[in-house]
VOBA-179845 format. One line per 3 residues: number of its first residue (from 1); their letters; for each residue y, x, z of C-alpha. Coordinates in steps of 0.02 Angstrom, whole numbers, padded with zeros to 5 digits. Layout:
NUM> a> Y/X/Z  ...
This chain:
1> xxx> -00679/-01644/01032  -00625/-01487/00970  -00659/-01296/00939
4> xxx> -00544/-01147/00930  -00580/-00983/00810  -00581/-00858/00959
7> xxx> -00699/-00694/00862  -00768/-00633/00721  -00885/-00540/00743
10> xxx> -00955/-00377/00631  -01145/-00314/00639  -01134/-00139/00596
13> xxx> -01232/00020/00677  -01081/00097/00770  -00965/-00014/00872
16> xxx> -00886/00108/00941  -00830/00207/00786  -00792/00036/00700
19> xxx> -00672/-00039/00840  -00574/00121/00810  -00547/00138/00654
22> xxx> -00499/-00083/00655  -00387/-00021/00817  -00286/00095/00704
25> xxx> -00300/-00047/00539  -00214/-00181/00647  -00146/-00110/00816
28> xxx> -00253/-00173/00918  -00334/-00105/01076  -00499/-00111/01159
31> xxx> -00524/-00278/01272  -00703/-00276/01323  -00852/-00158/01301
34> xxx> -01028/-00162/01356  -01213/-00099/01282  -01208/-00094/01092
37> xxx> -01049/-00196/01089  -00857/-00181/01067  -00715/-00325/01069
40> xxx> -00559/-00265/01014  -00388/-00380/00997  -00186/-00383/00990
43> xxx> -00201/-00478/01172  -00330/-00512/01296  -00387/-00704/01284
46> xxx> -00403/-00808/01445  -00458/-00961/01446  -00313/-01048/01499
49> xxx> -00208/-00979/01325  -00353/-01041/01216  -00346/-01212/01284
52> xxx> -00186/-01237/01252  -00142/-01165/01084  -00268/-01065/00959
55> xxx> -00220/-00884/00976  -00272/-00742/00852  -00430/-00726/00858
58> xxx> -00521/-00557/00920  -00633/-00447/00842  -00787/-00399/00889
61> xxx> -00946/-00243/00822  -01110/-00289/00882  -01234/-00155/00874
64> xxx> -01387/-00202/00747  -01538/-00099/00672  -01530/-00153/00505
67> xxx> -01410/-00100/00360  -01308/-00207/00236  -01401/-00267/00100
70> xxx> -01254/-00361/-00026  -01095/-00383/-00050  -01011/-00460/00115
73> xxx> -00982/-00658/00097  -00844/-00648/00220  -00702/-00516/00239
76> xxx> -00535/-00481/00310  -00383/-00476/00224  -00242/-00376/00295
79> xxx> -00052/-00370/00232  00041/-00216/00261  00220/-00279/00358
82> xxx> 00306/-00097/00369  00280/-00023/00211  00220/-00054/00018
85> xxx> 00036/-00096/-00013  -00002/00069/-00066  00070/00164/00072
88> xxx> -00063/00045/00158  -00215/00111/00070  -00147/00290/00067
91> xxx> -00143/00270/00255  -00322/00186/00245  -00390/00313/00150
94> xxx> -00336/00441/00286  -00440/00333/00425  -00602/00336/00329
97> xxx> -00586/00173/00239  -00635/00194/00037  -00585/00083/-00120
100> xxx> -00731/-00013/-00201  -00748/-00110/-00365  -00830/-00295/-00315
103> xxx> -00789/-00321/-00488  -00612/-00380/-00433  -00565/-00328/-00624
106> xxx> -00399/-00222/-00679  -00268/-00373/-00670  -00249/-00390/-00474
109> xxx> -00116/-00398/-00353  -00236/-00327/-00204  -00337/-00170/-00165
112> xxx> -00518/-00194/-00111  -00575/-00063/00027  -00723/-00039/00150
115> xxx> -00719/00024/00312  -00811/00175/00350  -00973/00069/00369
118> xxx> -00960/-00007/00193  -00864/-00188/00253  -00761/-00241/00119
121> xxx> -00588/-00280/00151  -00424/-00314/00032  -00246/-00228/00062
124> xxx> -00158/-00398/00006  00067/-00398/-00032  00163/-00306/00071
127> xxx> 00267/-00405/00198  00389/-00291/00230  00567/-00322/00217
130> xxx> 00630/-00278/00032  00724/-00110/00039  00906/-00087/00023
């Protein structure tokens, strides 16, 4: 017996304004949506394709009354693959993400950011193919 990683899913107090700003992060597009809820992802699952093989899992913003109350415990890492790392958070920065201090220190080859609803997330090594 076995289980596959198919979501993640985000509490936050707007879905819809979260999914958009993640849809512009990783590319990815709107795959369900219903009352307080969005599921966003770079395919749509089917059953079949999870069977077989675990896929990339998607994402999904549940609507929830309450605010965050500490530092997240899980987060998302994402790794810029057409530019540097800082063209990355300059790009961020333009969608309404921020940089934060989790107390990540000076000597760091990352960039911690939140997403416009305060989620912590790291800009991690570019994997874009060294220039010329």
């Amino acid at each position: 017996m076995t289980s596959r990683f198919t979501e993640l899913t985000v509490d936050c107090h707007d879905p819809e304004t979260l999914a958009a700003f993640w849809c512009e992060v990783l590319d990815f597009t709107v795959i369900d949506r219903g009352e307080g809820k969005v599921e966003i992802g770079s395919w749509v699952p089917t059953i079949e394709d999870i069977r077989a093989r675990q896929m990339p899992p998607t994402l999904q913003f549940i609507q929830v009354p309450e605010g965050r109350t500490a530092k997240n415990r899980l987060h998302l890492d994402v790794s810029p693959i057409d530019g540097s790392t800082q063209d990355e958070v300059t790009r961020l920065l333009a969608l309404g993400a921020t940089t934060t201090d989790v107390g990540q220190g000076p000597d760091r080859n990352w960039v911690v950011m939140a997403d416009p609803e305060g989620n912590e997330f790291c800009v991690l090594r570019t994997l874009a193919p060294p220039q010329k």
